[in-house]
C-alpha positions as CSV (number, residue, x, y, z in Angstrom):
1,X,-8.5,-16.5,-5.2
2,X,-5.9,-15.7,-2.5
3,X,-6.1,-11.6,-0.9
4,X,-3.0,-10.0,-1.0
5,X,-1.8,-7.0,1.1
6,X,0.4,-4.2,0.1
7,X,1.4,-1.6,2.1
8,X,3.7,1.4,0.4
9,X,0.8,1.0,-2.8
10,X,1.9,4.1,-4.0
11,X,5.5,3.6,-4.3
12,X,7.2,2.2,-7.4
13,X,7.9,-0.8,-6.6
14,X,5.1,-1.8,-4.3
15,X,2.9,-0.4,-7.7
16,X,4.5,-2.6,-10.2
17,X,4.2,-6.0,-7.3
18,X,0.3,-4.7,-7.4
19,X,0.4,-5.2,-11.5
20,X,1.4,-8.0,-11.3
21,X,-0.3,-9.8,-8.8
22,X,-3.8,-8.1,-10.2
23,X,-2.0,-9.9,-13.7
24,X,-2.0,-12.8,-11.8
25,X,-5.5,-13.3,-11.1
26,X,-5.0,-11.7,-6.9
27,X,-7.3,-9.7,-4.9
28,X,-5.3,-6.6,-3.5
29,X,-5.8,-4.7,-1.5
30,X,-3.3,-1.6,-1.3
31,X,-2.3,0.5,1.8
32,X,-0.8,3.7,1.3
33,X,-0.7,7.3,3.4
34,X,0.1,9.0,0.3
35,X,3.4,11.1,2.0
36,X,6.1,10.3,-1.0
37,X,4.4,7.8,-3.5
38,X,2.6,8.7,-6.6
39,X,-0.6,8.1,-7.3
40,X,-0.2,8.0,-11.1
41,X,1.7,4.7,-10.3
42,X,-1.5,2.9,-9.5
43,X,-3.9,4.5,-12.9
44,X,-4.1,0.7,-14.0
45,X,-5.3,-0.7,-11.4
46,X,-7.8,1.4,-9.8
47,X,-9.3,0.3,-12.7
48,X,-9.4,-3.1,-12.3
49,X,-12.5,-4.5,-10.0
50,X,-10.0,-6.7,-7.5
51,X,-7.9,-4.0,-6.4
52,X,-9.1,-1.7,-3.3
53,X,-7.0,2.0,-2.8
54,X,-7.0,2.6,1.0
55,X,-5.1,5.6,2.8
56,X,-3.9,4.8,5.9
57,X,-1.0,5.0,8.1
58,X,1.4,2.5,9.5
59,X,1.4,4.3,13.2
60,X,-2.4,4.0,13.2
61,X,-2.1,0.0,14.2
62,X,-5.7,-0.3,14.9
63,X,-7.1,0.9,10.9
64,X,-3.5,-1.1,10.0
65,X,-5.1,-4.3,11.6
66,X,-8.8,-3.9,10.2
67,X,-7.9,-3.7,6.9
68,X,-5.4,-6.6,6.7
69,X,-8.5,-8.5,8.0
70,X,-8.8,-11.7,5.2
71,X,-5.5,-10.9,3.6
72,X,-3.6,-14.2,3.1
73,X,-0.4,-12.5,2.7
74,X,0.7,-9.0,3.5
75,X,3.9,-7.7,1.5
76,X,5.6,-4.9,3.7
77,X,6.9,-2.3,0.9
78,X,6.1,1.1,2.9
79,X,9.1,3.3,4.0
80,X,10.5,6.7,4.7
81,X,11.8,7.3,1.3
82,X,13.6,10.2,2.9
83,X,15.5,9.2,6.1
84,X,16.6,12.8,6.8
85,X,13.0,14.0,7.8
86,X,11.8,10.7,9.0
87,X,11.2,11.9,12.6
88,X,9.9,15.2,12.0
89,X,7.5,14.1,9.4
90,X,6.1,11.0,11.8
91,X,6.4,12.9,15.1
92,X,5.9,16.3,14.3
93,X,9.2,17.2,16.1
């Protein structure tokens, strides 16, 4: 079984790529820092035994790279789903 990474877990879309790669017989493991997604998005498959939940953010590179560790594929779905406050949200500004 191929491990699949998503980061932006929370988000619509990078919810609905986790159904359906959990429908498709994937391990995932989701990558979210909870700032704009919905957790609601992801009641199906936190209750299915191959998908892992983790917070985290992007900027931490270090946690990033840890739990990426086995992933045969990493789908890149995080974003600032609000460009206006994108630099006082990441940098505190």
């Amino acid at each position: 079984m191929n491990k699949v990474f998503v980061t932006g877990a929370c988000g619509f879309i990078g919810s609905n790529l986790i159904d359906r790669l959990l429908k498709d017989g994937y391990k995932v493991i989701g990558w979210d820092n909870f700032s704009t997604g919905r957790i609601e998005f992801l009641n199906g498959a936190l209750k299915n035994p191959n998908f892992t939940l983790i917070e985290g953010d992007n900027l931490n590179v270090s946690a990033l790279s840890d739990a990426m560790i086995g992933c045969d594929v990493v789908f890149h779905l995080a974003a600032n789903a609000d460009v206006r406050f994108g630099l006082t949200i990441h940098l505190k500004i």
